[in-house]
C-alpha positions as CSV (number, residue, x, y, z in Angstrom):
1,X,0.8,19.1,-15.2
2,X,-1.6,16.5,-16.1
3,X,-2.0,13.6,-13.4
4,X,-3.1,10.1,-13.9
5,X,-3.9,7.6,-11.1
6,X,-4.8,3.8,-11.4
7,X,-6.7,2.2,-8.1
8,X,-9.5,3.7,-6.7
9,X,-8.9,1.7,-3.3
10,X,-9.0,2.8,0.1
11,X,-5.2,4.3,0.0
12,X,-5.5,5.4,-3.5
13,X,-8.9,7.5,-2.9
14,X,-7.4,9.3,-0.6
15,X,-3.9,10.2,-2.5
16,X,-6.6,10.9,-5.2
17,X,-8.4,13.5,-3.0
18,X,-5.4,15.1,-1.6
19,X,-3.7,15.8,-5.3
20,X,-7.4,17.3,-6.2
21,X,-7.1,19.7,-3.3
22,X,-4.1,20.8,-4.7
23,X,-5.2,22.0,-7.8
24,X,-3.6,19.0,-9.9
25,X,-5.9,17.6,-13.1
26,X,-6.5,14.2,-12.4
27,X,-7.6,11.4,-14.6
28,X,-8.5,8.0,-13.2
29,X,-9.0,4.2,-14.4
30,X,-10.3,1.3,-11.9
31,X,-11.2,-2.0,-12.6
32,X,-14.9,-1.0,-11.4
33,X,-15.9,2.2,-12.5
34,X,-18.0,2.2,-9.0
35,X,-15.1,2.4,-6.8
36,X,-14.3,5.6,-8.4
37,X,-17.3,7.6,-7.8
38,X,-16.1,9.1,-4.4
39,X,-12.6,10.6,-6.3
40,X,-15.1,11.3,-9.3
41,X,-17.6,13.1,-7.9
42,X,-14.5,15.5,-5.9
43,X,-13.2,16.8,-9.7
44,X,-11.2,13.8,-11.3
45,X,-11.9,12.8,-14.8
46,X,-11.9,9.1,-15.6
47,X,-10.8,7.1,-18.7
48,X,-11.9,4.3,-19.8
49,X,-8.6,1.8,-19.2
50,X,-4.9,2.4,-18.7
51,X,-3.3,2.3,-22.2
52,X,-6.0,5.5,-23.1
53,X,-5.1,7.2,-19.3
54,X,-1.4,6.7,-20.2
55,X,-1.9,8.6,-23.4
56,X,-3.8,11.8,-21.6
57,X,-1.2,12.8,-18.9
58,X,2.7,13.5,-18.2
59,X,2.8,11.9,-14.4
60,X,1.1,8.3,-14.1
61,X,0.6,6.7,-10.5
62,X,-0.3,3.1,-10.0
63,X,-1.9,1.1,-6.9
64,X,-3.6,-1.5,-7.2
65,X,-3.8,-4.8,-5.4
66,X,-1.7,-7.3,-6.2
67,X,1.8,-8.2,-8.4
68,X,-0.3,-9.9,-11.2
69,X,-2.6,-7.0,-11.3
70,X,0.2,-4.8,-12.3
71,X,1.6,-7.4,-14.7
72,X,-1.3,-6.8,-16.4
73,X,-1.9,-2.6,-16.2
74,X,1.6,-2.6,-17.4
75,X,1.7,-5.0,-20.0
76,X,-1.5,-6.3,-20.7
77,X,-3.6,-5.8,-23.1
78,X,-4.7,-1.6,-22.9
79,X,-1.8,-1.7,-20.6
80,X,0.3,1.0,-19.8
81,X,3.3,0.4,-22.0
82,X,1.2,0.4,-25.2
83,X,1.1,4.0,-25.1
84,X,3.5,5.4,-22.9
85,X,6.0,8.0,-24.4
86,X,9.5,9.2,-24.2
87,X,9.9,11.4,-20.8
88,X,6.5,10.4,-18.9
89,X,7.0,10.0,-15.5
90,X,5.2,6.9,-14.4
91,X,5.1,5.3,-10.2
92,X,4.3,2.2,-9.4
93,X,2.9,2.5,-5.4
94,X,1.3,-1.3,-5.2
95,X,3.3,-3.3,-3.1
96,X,4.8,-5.8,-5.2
97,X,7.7,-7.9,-6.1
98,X,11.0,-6.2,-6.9
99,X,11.5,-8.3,-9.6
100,X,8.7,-7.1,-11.1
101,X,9.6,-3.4,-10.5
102,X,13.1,-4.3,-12.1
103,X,11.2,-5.6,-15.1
104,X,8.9,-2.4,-15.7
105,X,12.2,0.0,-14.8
106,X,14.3,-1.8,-18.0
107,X,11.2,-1.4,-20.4
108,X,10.8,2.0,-19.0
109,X,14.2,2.9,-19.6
110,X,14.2,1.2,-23.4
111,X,11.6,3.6,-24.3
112,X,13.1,6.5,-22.6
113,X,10.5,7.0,-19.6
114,X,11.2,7.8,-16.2
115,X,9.9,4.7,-13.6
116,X,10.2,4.7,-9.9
117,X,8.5,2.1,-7.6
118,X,7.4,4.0,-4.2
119,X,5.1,1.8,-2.1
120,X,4.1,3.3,1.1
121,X,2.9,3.3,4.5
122,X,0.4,4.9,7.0
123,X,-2.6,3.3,6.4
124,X,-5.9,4.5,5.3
125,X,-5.3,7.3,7.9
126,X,-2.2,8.6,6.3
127,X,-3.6,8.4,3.2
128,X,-6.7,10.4,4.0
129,X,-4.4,13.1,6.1
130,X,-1.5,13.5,3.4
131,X,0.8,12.0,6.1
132,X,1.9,8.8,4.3
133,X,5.7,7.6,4.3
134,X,7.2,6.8,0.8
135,X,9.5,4.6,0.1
136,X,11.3,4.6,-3.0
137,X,13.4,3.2,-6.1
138,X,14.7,4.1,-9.2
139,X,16.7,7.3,-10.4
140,X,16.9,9.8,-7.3
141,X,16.8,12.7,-10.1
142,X,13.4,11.6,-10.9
143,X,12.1,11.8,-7.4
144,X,13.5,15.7,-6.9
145,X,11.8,16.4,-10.3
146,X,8.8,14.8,-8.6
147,X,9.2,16.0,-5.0
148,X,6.4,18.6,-5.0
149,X,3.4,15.7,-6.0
150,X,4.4,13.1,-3.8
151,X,4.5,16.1,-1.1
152,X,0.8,16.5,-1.6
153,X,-0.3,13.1,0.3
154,X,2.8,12.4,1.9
155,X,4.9,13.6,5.1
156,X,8.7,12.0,4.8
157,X,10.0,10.9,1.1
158,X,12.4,8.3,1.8
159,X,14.9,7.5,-1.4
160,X,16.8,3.7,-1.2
161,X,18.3,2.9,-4.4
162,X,17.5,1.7,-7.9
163,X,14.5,0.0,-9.4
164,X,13.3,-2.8,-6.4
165,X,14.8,-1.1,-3.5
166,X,11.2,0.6,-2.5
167,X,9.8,-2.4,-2.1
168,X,12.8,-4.6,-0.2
169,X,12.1,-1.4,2.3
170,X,8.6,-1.8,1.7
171,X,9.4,-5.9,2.8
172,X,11.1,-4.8,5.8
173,X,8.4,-2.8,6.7
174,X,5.6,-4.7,6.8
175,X,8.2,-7.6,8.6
176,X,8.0,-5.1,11.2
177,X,4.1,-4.6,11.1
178,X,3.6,-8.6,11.1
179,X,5.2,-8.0,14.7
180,X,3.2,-5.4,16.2
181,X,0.2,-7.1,14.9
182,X,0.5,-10.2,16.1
183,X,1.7,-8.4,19.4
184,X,-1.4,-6.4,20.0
185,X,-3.4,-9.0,19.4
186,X,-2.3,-11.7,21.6
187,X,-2.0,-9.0,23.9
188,X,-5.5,-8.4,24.0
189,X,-6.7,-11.6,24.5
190,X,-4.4,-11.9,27.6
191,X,-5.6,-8.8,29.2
192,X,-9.3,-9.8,28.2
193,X,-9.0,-13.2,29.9
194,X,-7.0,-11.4,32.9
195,X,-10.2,-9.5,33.2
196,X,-8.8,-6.2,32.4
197,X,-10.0,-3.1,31.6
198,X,-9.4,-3.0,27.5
199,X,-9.4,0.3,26.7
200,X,-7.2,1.7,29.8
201,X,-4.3,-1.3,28.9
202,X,-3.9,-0.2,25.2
203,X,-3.9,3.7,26.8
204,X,-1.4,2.3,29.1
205,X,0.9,0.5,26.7
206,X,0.7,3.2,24.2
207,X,2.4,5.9,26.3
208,X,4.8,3.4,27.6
209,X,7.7,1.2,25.6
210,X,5.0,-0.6,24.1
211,X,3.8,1.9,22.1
212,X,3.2,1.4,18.2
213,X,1.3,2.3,15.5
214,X,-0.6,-1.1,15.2
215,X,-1.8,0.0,18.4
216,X,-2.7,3.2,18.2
217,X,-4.4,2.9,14.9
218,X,-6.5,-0.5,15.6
219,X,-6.7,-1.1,18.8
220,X,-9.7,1.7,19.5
221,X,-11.1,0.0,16.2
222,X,-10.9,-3.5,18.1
223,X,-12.9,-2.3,20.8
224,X,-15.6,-0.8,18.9
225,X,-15.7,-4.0,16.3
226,X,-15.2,-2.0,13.6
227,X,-13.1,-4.5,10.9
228,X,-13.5,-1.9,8.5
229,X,-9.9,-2.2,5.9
230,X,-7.6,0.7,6.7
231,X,-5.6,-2.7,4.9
232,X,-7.3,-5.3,3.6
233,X,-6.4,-8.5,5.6
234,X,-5.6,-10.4,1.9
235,X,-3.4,-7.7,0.4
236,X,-1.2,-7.8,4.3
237,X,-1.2,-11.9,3.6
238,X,-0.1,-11.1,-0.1
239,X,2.5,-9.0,1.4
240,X,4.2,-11.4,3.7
241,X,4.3,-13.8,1.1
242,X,6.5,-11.5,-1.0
243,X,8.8,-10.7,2.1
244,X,9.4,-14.3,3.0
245,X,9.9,-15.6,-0.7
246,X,12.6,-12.8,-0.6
247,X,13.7,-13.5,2.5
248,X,14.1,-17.1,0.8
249,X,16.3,-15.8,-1.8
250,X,18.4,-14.3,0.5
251,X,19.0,-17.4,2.6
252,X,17.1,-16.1,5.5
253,X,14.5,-18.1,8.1
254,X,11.8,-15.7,9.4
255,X,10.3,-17.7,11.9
256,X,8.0,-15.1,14.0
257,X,7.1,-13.5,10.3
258,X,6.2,-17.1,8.9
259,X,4.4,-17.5,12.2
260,X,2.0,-14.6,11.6
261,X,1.4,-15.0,7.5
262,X,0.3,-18.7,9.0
263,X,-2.6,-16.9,11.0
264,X,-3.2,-14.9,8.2
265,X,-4.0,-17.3,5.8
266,X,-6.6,-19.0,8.9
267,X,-8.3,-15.5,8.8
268,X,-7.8,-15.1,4.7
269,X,-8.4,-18.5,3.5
270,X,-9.9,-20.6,6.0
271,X,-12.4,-17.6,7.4
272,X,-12.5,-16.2,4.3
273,X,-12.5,-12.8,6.2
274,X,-10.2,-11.3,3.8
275,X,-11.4,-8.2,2.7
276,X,-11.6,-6.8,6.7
277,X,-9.1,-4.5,7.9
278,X,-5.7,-6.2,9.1
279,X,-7.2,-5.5,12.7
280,X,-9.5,-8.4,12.1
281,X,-6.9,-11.0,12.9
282,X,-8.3,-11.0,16.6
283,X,-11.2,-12.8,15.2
284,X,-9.2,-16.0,15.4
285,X,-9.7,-15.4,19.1
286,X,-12.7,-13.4,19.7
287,X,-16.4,-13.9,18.8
């Protein structure tokens, strides 16, 4: 089964490498070639946009940064629906709008092609370790004939309905991570001003109640100022805008999530520190 994966990034490269280990043939496209080298230079092949990938491979994957960057993969010029076929399998994993997802399933379906939209989570880490959580939309058939790929790079498949519902879980689940990281980092600057010892409170508060993957994950980055993106600050920013203009449609006020996309567009727009890890939100604080 020929593979084909679009989005070199720092979640795609490493569902690229863990498909390679596997044995699978896989072709790649990203906007700059560069990007690709790491994926390239492990055994994947590389074409030259997305309407001539589409055309090489039976399973397509997608992940790239933001809605209109899939608008345009999918049905842009060289896009992905000029040369998709009857009976491709083809997975959008950007986060994005569910709109948008509904719009490529009922195009999809037209031609007679088998869509699902399965954004995920875990990180660069879970990405690099094949430990990612999937969330996913679209025709549960098509995931079980799938099940064996998306096992490759990820440890819990999680199925919620048809063509959008990935992502409104996806929504949910980055409400959630506004939280925790807007938690952990007003909690560090509290115990930093109460003079506490940094490292031993977030070893504290991670075996406790407190305990969460925002945490876990960035806290030890924190404390060695490493900003590095396991997320990139402006695709969490794009993200929240997404959940709250659902939330919008739904007739729901997200106060503490508004609160938190506020900071990020300080650190985004204002500090223009966008393209550091999600982590780097503590910089509104910290020198």
């Amino acid at each position: 089964m020929k593979i084909g994966f679009i989005g070199t990034g720092v979640m795609g490269t490493g569902i690229i490498n863990n498909l390679l280990k596997n044995d699978y043939d896989v072709t790649v496209y990203n906007r700059t070639k560069a990007h690709a080298q790491p994926v390239l230079d492990n055994g994947a092949k590389w074409a030259d946009n997305p309407a001539e990938l589409t055309k090489m491979v039976d399973v397509l994957f997608t992940m790239v940064g933001f809605p209109q960057d899939v608008e345009n993969i999918y049905f842009g010029e060289n896009g992905i629906f000029e040369t998709a076929k009857a009976g491709q399998f083809i997975i959008d994993m950007t986060t994005s709008k569910p709109s948008l997802v509904q719009k490529i399933g009922q195009t999809g379906e037209a031609k007679d092609i088998h869509i699902l939209d399965a954004p995920v989570s875990g990180g660069d880490i879970g990405a690099k370790n094949g430990t990612l959580t999937v969330m996913i939309g679209g025709h549960k058939e098509d995931l079980d004939h799938l099940r064996d790929i998306f096992m490759t790079f990820s440890s819990k498949l999680n199925y919620f309905g048809p063509y959008g519902s990935g992502q409104h879980a996806k929504m949910a689940n980055q409400i959630m991570i506004a939280g925790t990281m807007t938690g952990m980092t007003e909690m560090l600057v509290y115990a930093k001003a109460a003079g506490l010892n940094l490292e031993q409170v977030c070893q504290t508060l991670q075996s406790g109640a407190a305990e969460n993957f925002s945490l876990g994950s960035y806290g030890p980055r924190i404390l060695k100022g490493d900003y590095t993106p396991g997320f990139f600050a402006k695709h969490f920013l794009k993200d929240l805008w997404i959940a709250l203009e659902e939330a919008e449609k739904m007739n729901l006020d997200l106060p503490a999530t508004k609160e938190a996309k506020r900071l990020y567009e300080i650190l985004v727009d204002d500090k223009k520190l966008g393209n550091d890890g999600t982590q780097a939100l503590i910089k509104l604080w910290w020198k």
